[in-house]
C-alpha positions as a Markdown table, in Angstrom:
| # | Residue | x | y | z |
|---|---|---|---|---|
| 1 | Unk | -27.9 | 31.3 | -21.0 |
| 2 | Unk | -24.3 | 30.0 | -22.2 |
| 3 | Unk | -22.8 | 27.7 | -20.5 |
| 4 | Unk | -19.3 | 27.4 | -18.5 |
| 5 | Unk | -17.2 | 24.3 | -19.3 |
| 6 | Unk | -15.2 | 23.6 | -16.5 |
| 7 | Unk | -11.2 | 23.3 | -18.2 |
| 8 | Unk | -10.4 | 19.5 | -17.2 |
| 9 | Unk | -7.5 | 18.7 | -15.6 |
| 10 | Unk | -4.9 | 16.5 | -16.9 |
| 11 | Unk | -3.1 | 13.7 | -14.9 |
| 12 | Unk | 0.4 | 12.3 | -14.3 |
| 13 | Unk | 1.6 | 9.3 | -12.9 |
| 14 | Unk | 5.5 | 9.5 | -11.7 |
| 15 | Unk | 6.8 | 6.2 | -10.9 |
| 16 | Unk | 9.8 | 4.5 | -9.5 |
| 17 | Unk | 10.9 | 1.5 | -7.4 |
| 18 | Unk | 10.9 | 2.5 | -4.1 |
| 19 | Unk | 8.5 | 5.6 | -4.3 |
| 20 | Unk | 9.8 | 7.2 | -1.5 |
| 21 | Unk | 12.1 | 10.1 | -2.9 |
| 22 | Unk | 11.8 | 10.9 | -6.2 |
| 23 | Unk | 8.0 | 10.0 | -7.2 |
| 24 | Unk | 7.0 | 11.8 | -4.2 |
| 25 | Unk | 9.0 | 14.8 | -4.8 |
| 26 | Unk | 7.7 | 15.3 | -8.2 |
| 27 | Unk | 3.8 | 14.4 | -7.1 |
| 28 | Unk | 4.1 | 17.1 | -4.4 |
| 29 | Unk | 5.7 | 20.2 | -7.0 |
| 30 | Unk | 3.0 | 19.7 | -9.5 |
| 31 | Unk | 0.3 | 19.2 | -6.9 |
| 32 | Unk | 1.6 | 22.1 | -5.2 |
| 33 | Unk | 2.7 | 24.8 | -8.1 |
| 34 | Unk | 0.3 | 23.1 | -11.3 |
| 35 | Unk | -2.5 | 21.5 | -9.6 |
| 36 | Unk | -5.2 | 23.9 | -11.7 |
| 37 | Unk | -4.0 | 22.2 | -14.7 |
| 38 | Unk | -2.6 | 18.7 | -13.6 |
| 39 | Unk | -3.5 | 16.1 | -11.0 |
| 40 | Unk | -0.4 | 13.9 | -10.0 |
| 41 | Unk | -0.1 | 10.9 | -8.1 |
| 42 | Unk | 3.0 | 8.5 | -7.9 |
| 43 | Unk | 3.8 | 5.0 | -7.5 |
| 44 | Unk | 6.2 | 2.6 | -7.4 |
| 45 | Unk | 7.5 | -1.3 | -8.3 |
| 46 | Unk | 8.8 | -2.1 | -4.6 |
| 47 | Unk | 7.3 | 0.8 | -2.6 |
| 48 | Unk | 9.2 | 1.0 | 0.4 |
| 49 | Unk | 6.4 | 1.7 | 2.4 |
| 50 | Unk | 7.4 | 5.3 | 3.6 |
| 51 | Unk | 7.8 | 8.2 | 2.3 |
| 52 | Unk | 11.9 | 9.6 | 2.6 |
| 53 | Unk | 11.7 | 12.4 | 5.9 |
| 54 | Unk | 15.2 | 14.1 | 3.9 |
| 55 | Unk | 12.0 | 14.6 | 0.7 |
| 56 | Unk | 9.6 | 15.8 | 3.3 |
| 57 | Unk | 11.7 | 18.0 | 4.8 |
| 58 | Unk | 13.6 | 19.7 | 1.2 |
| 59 | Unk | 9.5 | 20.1 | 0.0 |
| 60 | Unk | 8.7 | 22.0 | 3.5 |
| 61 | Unk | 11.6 | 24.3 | 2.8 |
| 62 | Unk | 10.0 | 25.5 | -0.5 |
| 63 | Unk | 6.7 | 25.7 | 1.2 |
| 64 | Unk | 5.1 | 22.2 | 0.0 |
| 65 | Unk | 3.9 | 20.3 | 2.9 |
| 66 | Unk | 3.5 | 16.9 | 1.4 |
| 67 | Unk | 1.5 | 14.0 | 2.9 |
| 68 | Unk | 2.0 | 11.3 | 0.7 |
| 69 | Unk | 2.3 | 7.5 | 0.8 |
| 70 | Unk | 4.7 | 5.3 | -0.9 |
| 71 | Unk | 2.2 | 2.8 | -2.6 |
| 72 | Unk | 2.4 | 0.3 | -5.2 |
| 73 | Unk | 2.4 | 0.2 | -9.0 |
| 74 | Unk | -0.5 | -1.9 | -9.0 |
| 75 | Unk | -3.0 | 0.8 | -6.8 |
| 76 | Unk | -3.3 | 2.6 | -10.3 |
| 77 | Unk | -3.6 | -0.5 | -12.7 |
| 78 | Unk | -6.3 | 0.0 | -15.0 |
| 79 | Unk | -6.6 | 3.9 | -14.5 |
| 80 | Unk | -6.1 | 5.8 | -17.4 |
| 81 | Unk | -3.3 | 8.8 | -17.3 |
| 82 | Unk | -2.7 | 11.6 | -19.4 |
| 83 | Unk | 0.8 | 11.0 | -19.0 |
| 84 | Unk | 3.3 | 8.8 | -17.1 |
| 85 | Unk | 6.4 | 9.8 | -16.3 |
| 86 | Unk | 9.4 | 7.6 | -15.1 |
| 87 | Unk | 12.1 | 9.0 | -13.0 |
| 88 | Unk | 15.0 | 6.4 | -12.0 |
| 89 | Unk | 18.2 | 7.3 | -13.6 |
| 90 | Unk | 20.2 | 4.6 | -12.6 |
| 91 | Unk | 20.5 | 2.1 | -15.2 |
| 92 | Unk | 21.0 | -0.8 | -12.7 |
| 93 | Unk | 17.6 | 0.2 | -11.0 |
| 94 | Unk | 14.4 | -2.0 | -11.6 |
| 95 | Unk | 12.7 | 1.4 | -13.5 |
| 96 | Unk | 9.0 | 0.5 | -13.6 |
| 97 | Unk | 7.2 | -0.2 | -17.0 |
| 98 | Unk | 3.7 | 1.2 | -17.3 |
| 99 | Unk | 1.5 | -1.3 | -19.5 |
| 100 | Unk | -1.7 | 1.1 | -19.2 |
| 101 | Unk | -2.5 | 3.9 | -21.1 |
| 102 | Unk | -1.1 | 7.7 | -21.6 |
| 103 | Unk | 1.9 | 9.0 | -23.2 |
| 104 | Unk | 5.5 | 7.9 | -21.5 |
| 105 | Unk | 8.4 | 9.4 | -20.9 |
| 106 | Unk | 11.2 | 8.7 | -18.7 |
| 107 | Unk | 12.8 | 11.7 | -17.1 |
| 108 | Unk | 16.2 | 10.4 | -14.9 |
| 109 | Unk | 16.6 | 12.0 | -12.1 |
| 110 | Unk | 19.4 | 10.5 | -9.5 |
| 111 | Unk | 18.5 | 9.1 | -6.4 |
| 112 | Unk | 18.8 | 11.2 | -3.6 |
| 113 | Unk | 18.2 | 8.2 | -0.6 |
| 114 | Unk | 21.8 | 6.5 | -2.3 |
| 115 | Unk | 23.5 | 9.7 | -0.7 |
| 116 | Unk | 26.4 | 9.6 | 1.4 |
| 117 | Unk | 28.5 | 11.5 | 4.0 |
| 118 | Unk | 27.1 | 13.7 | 6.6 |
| 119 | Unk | 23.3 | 14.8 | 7.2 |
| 120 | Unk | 24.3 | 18.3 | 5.8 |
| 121 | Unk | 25.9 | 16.4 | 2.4 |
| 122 | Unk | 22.5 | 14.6 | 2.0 |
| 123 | Unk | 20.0 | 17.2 | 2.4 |
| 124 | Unk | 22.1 | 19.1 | -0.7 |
| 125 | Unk | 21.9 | 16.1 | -2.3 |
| 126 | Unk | 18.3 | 16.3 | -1.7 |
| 127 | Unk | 17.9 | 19.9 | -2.4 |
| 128 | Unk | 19.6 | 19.5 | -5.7 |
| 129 | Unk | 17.3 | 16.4 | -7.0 |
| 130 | Unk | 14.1 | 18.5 | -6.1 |
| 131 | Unk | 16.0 | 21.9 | -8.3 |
| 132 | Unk | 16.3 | 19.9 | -10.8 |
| 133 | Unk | 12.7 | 18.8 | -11.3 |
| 134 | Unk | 11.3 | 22.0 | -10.7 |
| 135 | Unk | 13.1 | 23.0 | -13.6 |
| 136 | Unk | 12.4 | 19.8 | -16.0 |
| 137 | Unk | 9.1 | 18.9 | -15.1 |
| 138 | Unk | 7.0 | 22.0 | -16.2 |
| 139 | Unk | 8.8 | 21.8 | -19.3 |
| 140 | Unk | 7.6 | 17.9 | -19.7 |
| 141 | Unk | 4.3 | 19.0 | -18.7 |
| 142 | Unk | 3.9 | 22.2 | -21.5 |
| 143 | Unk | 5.3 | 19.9 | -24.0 |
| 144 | Unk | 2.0 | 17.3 | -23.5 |
């Protein structure tokens, strides 16, 4: 009788300061599109204890209904990662260290909660934030 070996899943951590746009964005697309091959979480330095209803709302557009929290850095210290993956762009930002193990890489995006003008000018500034990753990010993630 052979036996099956279940493939193991790989896991990310995405963090930022306030984990409430970026982090979660990213969490929810590889959950959502990559979640037979890698389980994501996110985190962040000074979570801002929600979760941005402008990131909620450009993932339901794309059909990724995303229930996360914006939780602290220091939920996931001492849990090993695969990879961890930091996504603050602006160089005046607090972008988080990780101290534990897995592979880093820091992937800038910009931060879509610093948007100004109208609600319609902030959703595309949204919008464009969460293209962007779902172009980068699987090519992060077939690089590992």
């Amino acid at each position: 009788m052979e036996k099956f070996l279940a493939m193991k899943k790989h896991s990310v951590l995405f963090l930022c300061t306030g984990n409430s746009c970026r982090s979660q964005m990213a969490e929810a697309i590889i959950n959502s599109q990559y979640g037979d091959e890698w389980e994501a979480v996110s985190a962040g330095t000074n979570p801002t204890g929600f979760v941005h209803p402008m990131a909620v709302q450009v993932l339901s557009e794309i059909g990724i209904h995303h229930q996360g929290t914006s939780k602290s850095v220091d939920v996931f210290r001492g849990d090993e990662f695969d990879l961890v993956i930091t996504v603050c762009d602006d160089a005046e930002e607090n972008c988080p260290v990780w101290l534990g193990n897995g592979k880093r890489v820091h992937m800038g995006f910009p931060d879509p909660a610093k948007a100004q003008g109208s609600e319609v000018d902030k959703l595309a500034v949204f919008r464009a934030v969460l293209e962007e990753m779902r172009i980068r990010l699987p090519k992060v993630l077939s690089d590992f």
